[in-house]
N, C-alpha and C positions, 0 to 999 in steps of 0.2 A: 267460340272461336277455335275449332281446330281444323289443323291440317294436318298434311301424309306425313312429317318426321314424327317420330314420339316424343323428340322436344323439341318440336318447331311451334307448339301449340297444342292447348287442349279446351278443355272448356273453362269457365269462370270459376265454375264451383260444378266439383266431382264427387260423387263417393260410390265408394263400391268395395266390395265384400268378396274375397276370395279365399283362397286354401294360401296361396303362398303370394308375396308379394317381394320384389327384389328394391330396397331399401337408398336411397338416392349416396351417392359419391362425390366426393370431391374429384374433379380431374381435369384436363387440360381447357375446356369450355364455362364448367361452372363449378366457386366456391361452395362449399354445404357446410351450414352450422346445426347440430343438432340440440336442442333444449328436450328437458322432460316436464311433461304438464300432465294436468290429470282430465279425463274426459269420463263420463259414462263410471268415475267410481274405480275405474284402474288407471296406471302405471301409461301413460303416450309417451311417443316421441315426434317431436315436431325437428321439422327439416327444414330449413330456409335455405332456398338455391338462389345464388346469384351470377349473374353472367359475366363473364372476366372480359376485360377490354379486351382482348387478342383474339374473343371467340370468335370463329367463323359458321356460318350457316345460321339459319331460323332458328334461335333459340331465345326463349321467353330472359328481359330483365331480371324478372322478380317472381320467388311463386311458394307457397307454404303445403306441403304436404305432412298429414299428420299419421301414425300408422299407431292401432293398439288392436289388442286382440282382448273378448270378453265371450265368454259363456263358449268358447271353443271356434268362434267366427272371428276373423282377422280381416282389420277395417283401413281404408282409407279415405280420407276425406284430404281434396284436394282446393287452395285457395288460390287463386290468380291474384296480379299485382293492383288489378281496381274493387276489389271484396273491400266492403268497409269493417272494421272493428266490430263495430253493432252486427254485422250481418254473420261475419265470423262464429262471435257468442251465442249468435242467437241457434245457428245449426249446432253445435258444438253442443248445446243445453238440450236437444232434441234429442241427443243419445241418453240421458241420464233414463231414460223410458227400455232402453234394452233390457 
């Protein structure tokens, strides 16, 4: 499920691996809570963005972005608001192999 805004929509479940990633905000559109959790043996951070009743434009409900960086590669794995639990852990468990 994506579309042209970069938060009008993205896919269900993301991950992707770059050099730099810029880390979600609280601001006038969406709430951000951040937790730390451990993936793959280090240090995460989990993002949960939610959309503020006032928001205007295509922006996603609900969505779980998680950021950690290991072996020098910096990660993100992306959850949309219909990922089930099981499906979350089960990607999540996939990294412990980095």
């Amino acid at each position: 499920s994506m579309e042209t805004c970069g938060r009008g929509g993205r896919f269900e479940i993301e991950v992707v691996t770059a050099s730099s990633f810029t880390e979600p905000t609280t601001d006038e559109s969406v709430s951000v809570t951040k937790q730390e959790i451990m993936v793959a043996g280090v240090t995460a951070r989990k993002y949960i963005s939610t959309r503020k009743p006032a928001a205007e434009g295509p922006i996603p409900d609900y969505s779980e972005d998680i950021y950690f960086e290991k072996d020098g590669k910096k990660h993100l794995i992306h959850f949309g608001k219909s990922v089930s639990e099981d499906i979350k852990n089960n990607i999540l468990s996939t990294f412990k192999t980095l």
